[in-house]
N, C-alpha and C positions, 0 to 999 in steps of 0.2 A: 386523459380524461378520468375523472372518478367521479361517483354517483355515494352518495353516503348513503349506508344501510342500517342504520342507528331507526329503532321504530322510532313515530313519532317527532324525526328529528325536522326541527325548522329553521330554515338560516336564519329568520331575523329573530331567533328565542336565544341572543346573546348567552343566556347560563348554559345552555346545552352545546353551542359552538365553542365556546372557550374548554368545553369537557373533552371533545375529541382529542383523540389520541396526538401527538405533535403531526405525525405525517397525514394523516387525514385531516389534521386543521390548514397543514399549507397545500391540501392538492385541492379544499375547498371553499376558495374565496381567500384566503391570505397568501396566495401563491406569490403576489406583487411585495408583498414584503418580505418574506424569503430572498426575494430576487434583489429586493434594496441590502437586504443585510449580506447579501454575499457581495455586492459589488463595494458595499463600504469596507468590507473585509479583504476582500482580493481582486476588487476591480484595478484593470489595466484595457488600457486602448484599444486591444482587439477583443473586450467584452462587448456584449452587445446587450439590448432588451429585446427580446420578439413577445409581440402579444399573439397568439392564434386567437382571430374574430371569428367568431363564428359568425357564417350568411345569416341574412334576415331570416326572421323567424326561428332559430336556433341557440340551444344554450351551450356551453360547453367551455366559455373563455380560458383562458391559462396563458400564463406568464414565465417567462424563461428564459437564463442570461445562456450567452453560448460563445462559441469561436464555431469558424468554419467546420470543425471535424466534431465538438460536441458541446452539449449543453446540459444545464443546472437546474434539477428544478427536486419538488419533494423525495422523486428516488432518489438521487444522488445525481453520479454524472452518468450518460448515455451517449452513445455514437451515436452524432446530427442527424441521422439517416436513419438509424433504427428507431429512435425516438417519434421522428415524423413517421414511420409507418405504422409506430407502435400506434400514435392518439389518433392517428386517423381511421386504424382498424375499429379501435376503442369507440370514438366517434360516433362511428355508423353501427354499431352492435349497439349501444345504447341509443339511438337516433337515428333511425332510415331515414336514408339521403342529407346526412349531416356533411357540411363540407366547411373550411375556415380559408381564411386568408393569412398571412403571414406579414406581420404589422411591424417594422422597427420603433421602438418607442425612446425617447430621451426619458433615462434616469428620474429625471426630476418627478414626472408624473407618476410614481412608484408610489414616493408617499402625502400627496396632495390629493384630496378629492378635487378641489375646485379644477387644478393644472390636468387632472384626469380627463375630467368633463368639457374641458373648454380645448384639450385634443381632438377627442371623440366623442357625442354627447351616448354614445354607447359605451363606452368604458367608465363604467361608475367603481370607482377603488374608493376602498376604506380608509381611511388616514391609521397609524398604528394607535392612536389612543380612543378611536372612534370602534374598539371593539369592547369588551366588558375588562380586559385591564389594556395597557399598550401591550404589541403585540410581538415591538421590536426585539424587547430583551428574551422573548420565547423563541424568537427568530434566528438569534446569534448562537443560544447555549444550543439548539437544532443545528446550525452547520459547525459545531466544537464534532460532532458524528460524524463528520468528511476530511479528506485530506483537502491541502490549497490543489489548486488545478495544480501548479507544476510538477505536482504528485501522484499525477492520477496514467494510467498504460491504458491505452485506447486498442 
């Protein structure tokens, strides 16, 4: 979970969103594109998508490709396990009694709004050209900063 601390900052003031720093643009709101570009980059069959929904009434969504021992998202990679205790501590320090569900999602709805919505009418994703430039090629030269997972010591 991140909470941006930019004064004044508003998601939908696209000039101000595109200004954030790369890793605060993908831990807020373009997480799902990140996630598209790393699986176009090094997706393999035991990649996955998890979406954390957060319960009703609650904000907090995030996106993130994994295998059973760890997963991908704006920090790098993290053990499956520290990760999940990490965004849930996170979670509830920003939002008492914040709690998610753990959502496998197909691929495809990463970078469609429509395929997004017509999953879940709660997962509303941006398409990569539906931000103030596309959001893809900021997405790719972002993970040129990681090794491929078969590179990574957990």
């Amino acid at each position: 979970m991140y909470q941006v601390r930019t004064p004044g900052y508003s998601s939908q003031d696209q000039i101000m969103r595109w200004a954030l720093p790369d890793r605060v643009f993908f831990a807020c709101g373009a997480c799902h594109i990140l996630a598209h570009a790393f699986l176009e980059r090094h997706g393999a069959p035991e990649h996955g998508v998890t979406w954390l929904k957060p319960t009703a009434g609650y904000i907090g969504n995030h996106i993130i490709v994994g295998t059973a021992d760890w997963v991908f998202d704006f920090h790098g990679y993290s053990r499956r396990g520290a990760f999940f205790d990490h965004a849930w501590k996170r979670g509830r320090r920003l939002w008492p009694g914040w709690d998610a569900t753990l959502v496998p999602l197909p691929p495809d709805v990463l970078i469609s709004g429509m395929r997004s919505r017509q999953f879940d009418s709660r997962l509303k994703l941006r398409e990569p050209g539906q931000f103030l430039y596309d959001a893809l090629p900021r997405a790719r030269r972002y993970l040129d900063r990681f090794p491929a997972p078969g590179g990574i010591v957990m």
